[in-house]
N, C-alpha and C positions, 0 to 999 in steps of 0.2 A: 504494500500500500504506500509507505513512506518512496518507495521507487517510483512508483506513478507520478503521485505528487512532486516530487522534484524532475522528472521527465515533462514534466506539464509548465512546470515552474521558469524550468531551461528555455523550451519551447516557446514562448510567449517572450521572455526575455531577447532570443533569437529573433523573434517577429519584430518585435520594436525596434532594433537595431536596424533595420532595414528600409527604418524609414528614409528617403534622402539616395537612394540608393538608385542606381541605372538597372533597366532588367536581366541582362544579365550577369551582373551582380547581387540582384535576389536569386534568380535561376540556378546559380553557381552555389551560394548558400543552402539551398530549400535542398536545393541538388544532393551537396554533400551530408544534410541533416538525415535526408530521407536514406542514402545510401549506408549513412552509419548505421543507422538502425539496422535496416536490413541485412547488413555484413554483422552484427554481431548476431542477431536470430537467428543467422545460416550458420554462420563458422562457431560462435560461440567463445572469441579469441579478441584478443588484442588487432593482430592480423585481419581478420577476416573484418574488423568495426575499420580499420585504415583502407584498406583497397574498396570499402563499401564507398566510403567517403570520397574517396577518390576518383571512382565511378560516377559517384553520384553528380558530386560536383562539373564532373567533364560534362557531360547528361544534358542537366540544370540550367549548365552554363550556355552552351548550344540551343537549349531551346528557348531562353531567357533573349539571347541574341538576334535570334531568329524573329522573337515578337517584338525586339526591339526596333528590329530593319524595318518589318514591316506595318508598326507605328507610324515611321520615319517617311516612307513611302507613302501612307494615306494623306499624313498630313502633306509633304511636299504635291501629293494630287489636290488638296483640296486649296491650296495657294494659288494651284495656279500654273504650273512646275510643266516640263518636258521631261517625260521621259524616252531615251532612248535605249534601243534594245538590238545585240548586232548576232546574227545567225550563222554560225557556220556550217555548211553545208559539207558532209564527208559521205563515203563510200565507201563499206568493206569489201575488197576483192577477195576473190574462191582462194586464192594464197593467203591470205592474211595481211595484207599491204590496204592501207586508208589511200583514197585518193580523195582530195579535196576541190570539189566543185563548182567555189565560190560561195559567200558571204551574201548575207539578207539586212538590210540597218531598216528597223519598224520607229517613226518617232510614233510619238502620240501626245497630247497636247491637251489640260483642261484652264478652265481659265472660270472667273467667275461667270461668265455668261453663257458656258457650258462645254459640252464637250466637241473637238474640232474634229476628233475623228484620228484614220489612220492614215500616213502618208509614207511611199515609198522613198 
């Protein structure tokens, strides 16, 4: 019981520290808290609570980053922003040898008076 409660205690302490924080850098946090646990309920070790953490946190971190881009993205769409985007066009030959067929560049374009579309 006393172990819950200071698991709970930590937990919440962890939470608050986070405030102020980029995503991920909570990802990477939440990441490494959740992997600890779980690396000590599997292994039952010292060992098994650090590679959990370390898992975790890689994890976390990644998908923390990931929501972070894509934040970044909504908002630079909703400014107003260009985005562009470049295509490369490849081939695998029956050998195993790529040949590359030429390149695609998509802009696309919002602005407040809406959306311009797609232009080659």
């Amino acid at each position: 019981m006393n172990r819950t409660i200071l698991g709970l205690t930590l937990s919440a302490l962890a939470t608050t520290s986070f405030l102020g924080c980029t995503k991920t850098e909570e990802g990477a946090g939440i990441g490494a808290a959740v992997g600890a646990l779980a690396g000590q309920a599997i292994g039952g070790d010292t060992g098994g609570t650090l590679i959990g953490a370390g898992i975790g946190a890689i994890v976390g971190g990644a998908v923390g980053n990931s929501q972070e881009e894509e934040a970044q993205q909504q908002q630079r769409a909703a400014e107003g922003s260009t985005v562009r985007r470049t295509t490369v066009h490849e081939t695998l030959n029956p050998d195993g040898s790529i040949t590359r067929t030429g390149t695609t560049t998509t802009t696309s374009s919002q602005s407040s008076d809406g959306y311009t579309g797609l232009e080659d």
